[in-house]
N, C-alpha and C positions, 0 to 999 in steps of 0.2 A: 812805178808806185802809184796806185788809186790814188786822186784827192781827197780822200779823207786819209788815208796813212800820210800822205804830205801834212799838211793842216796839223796834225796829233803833232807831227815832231816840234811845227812852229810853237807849239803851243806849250809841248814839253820843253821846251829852251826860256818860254818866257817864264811857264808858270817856278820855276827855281829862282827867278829874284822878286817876284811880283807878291799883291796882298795877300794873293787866295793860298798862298805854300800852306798857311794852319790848316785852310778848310781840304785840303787834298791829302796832309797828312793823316787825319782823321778818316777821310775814306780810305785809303789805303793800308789804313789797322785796322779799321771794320772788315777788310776783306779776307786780312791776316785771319783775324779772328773766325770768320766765318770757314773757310777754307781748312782752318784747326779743327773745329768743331764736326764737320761733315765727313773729314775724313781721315781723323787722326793728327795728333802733334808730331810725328814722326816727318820730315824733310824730304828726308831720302824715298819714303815712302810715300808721299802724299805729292803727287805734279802740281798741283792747283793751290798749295800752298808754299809748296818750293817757286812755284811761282809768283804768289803775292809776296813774299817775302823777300825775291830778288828787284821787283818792283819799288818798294818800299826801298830798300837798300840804296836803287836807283836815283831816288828822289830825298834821299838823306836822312831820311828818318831815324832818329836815333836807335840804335842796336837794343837798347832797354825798354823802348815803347814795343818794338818788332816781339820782345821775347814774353811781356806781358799780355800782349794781343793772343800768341797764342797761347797763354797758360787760362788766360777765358774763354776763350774756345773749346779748349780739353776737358775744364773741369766745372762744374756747378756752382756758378761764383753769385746766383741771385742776379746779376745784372741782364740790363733788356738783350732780348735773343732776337737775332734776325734773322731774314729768313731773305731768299732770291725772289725778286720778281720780274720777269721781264714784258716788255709794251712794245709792240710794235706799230708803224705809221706811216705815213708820205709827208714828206715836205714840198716848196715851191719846186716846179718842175717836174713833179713825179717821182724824185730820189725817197727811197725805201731808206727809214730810220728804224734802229733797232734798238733799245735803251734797256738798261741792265741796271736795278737797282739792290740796294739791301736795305730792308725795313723791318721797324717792327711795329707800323702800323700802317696795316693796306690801305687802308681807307684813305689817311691823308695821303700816301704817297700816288692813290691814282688819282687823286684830287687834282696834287701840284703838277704832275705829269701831263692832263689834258687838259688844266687851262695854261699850259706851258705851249703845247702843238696848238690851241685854238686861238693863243694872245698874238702866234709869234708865227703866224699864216701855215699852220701845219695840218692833218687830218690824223688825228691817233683811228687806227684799226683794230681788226676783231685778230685775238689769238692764232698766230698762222697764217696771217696775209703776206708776211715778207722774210715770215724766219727764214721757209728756201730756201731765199736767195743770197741767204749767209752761208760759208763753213768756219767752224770753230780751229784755229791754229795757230801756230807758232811763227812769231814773228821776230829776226833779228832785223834791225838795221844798221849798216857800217859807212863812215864816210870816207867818200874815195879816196879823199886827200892824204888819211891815214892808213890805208885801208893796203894788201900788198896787189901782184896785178889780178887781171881777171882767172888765167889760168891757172895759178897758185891758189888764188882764192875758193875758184868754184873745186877744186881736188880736195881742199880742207874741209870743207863745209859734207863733199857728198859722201865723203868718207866716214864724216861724223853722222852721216842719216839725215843732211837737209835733202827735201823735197825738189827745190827750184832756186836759182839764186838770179833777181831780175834788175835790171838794169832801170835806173831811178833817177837818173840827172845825174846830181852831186853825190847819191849816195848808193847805195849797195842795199837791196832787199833781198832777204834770206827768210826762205819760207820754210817752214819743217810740219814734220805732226807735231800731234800735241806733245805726246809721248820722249820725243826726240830734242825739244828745244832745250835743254839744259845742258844734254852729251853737246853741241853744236853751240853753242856761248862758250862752254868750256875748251870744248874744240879751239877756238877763235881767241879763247883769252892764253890758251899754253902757244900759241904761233905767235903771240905777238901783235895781233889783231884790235885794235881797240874797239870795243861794241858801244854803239850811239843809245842803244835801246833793245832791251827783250824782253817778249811777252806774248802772254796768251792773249789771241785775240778770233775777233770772228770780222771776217774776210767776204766783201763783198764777190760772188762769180762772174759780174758783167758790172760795168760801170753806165750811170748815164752822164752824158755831156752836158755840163748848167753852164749858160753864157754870162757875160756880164752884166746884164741887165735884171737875171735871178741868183747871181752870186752872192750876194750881201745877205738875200733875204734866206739864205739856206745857210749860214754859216752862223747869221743871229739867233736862227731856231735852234742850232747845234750850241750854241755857247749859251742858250737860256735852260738845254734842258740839260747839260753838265751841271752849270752854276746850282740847279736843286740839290738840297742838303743829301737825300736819300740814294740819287742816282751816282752809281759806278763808273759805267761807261756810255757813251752812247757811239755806235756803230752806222755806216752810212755808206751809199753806190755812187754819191755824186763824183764827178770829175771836174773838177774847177781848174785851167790854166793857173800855173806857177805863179803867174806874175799877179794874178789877182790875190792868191792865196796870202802872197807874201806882203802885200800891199794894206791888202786887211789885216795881217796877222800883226 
């Protein structure tokens, strides 16, 4: 598992008892909503909403907030409309940052976004300096403890159309297309399989190595430009040892 897919889980374990749960619910129905809007309220038919919704669902979000998010998105409700933006950058060390916002107004959101990378030792870049070195895909993660053995495992998974299933310490990373990550949860949830996490994501190709000495200052960049109201995700190549990770997290 990259140090940034690490880092995401510590962070999805804390952010479910901590303050921020309101403000993450709320992005997480903006996305609902957005993902309704762009591509239909249909489930079945729409990945990128079947996806934010299984997100949502993950992080507890009530079932009536989930089903309102998309009836604004479907239909002409007069409320602010958002739209994708996404920002690309460097952090300390040269780790390529990717940030993934929903706005509906650019102007502040590129505001907060680069005095975010300039307050918090970062370089935001021009359009297409780091997209690259991202791909867009599907992420399961399972923990071993619960998880059944490797050979059972990986037959379940490739049979359901995962990609790769990679070896992560404590836990199990299962990689799919985009297309595939739902057959492949569901895959995992009929076997008995408990899933820690699933989602679309974009997936560093090469990772670079941050020591201890630039670990803190790439993890506080990372946690200054989530904490903005507007931004979704933010995506990253760094590789930070475990034990730093966990230490920080």
């Amino acid at each position: 598992m990259s140090g940034h897919s690490k880092w995401s889980q510590i962070k999805r374990k804390k952010t479910a008892q901590d303050e921020k749960r309101g403000q993450m619910f709320g992005k997480l129905l903006r996305a609902v909503e957005v993902a309704s809007r762009e591509g239909g309220s249909n489930i079945e038919g729409n990945m990128t909403l079947a996806a934010a919704v299984q997100k949502a669902r993950d992080y507890s979000v009530p079932s009536d907030n989930i089903e309102r998010a998309i009836k604004r998105g479907s239909g002409d409700t007069g409320v602010a409309r958002y739209e994708e933006v996404v920002y690309e950058g460097y952090g300390p060390g040269g780790v390529a940052i990717l940030v993934q916002a929903l706005t509906d107004n650019r102007n502040r959101t590129s505001q907060d976004v680069r005095h975010a990378f300039s307050r918090l030792g970062g370089n935001l870049g021009d359009p297409g300096s780091v997209a690259w070195m991202f791909d867009r895909r599907g992420l399961v993660v399972l923990d071993k403890a619960t998880a059944v053995d490797e050979e059972a495992l990986l037959a379940i998974v490739l049979d359901a159309g995962a990609d790769d299933l990679r070896d992560a310490g404590e836990q199990w990373e299962v990689v799919t297309e985009v297309e595939s990550l739902g057959e492949v949860r569901r895959a995992l949830e009929e076997a008995g399989v408990p899933v820690a996490s699933a989602e679309l994501t974009m997936l560093p190709k090469t990772t670079v190595p941050v020591d201890g000495s630039k670990a803190d200052a790439v993890l506080r960049l990372i946690d200054g430009l989530e904490e903005l109201e507007d931004v979704q995700a933010v995506y990253s190549n760094f590789d930070i040892p475990d034990a730093i990770l966990v230490e920080t997290g």
